[in-house]
C-alpha positions in Angstrom: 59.7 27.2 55.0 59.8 29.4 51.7 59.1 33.3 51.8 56.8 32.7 48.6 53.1 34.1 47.9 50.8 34.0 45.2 50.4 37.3 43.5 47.2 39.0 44.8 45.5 38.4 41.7 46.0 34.8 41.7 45.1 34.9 46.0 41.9 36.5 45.1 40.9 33.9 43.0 41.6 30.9 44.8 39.9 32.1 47.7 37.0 32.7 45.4 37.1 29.8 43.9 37.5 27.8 46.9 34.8 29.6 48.9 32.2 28.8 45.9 33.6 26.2 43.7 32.9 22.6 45.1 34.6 20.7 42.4 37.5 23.3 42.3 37.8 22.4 46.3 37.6 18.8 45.8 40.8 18.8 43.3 42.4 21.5 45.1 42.0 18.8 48.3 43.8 16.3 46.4 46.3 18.3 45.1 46.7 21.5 45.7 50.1 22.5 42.9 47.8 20.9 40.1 44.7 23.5 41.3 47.0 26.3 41.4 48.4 25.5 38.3 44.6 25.6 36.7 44.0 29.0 37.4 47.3 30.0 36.1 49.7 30.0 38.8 52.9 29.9 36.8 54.8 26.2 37.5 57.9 28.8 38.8 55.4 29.9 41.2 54.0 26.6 42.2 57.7 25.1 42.9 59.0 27.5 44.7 56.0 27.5 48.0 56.4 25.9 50.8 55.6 22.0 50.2 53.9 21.5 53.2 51.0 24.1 52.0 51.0 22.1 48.7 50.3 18.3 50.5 47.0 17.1 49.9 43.9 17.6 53.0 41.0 18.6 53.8 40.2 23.1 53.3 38.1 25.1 55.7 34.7 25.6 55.5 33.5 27.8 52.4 32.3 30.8 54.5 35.3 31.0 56.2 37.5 30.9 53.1 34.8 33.9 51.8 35.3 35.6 54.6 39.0 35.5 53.9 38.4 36.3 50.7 36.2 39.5 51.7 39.1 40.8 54.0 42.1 40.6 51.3 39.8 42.3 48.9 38.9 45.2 51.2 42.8 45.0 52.2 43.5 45.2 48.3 41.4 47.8 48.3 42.6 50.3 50.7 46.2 49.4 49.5 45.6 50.7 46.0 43.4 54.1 46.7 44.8 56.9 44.9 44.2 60.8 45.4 42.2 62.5 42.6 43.2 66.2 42.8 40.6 69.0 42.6 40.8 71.3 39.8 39.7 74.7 40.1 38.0 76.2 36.6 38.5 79.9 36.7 36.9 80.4 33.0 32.8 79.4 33.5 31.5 81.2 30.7 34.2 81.9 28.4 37.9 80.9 27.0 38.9 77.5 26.6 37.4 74.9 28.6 40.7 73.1 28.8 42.4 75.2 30.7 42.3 74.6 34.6 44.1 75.9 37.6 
């Protein structure tokens, strides 16, 4: 079993796609590395995961793949928060409104 997953980016859209798209779902059914390889998962990519995710069947229903889809967004989300820190203007009124403390 290979170690190997799809970039975030490229997770994000396949779930999309697969939670929306019912032509995207029917290729993907018949084969999956082709799908992949249509919303530019890299053929490096593509080779290297596990080939018994990339055998042909049948997906999940489309609001359980959104749902998935909905939960690695929000999880993408809270990975990549970042801290804005306050600045405190000490010059209201006069000098240079660049400068901050």
């Amino acid at each position: 079993m290979s170690g190997t997953r799809l970039p975030k980016e490229h997770e994000l859209n396949l779930l999309k796609k697969l939670s929306s798209d019912d032509a995207y779902r029917a290729r993907f059914e018949k084969s999956p590395a082709d799908a992949l390889k249509e919303i530019g998962v890299p053929d490096s990519t593509v080779s290297s995961l596990d080939p018994a995710s990339l055998k042909p069947g049948q997906l999940a229903d489309k609001s359980a793949i959104a749902d998935a889809h909905s939960k690695l967004d929000q999880q993408s989300l809270l990975g990549h928060a970042c801290m804005v820190f306050p600045m405190l203007r000490l010059n209201y009124g006069g000098g240079s409104p660049d400068k901050a403390v």
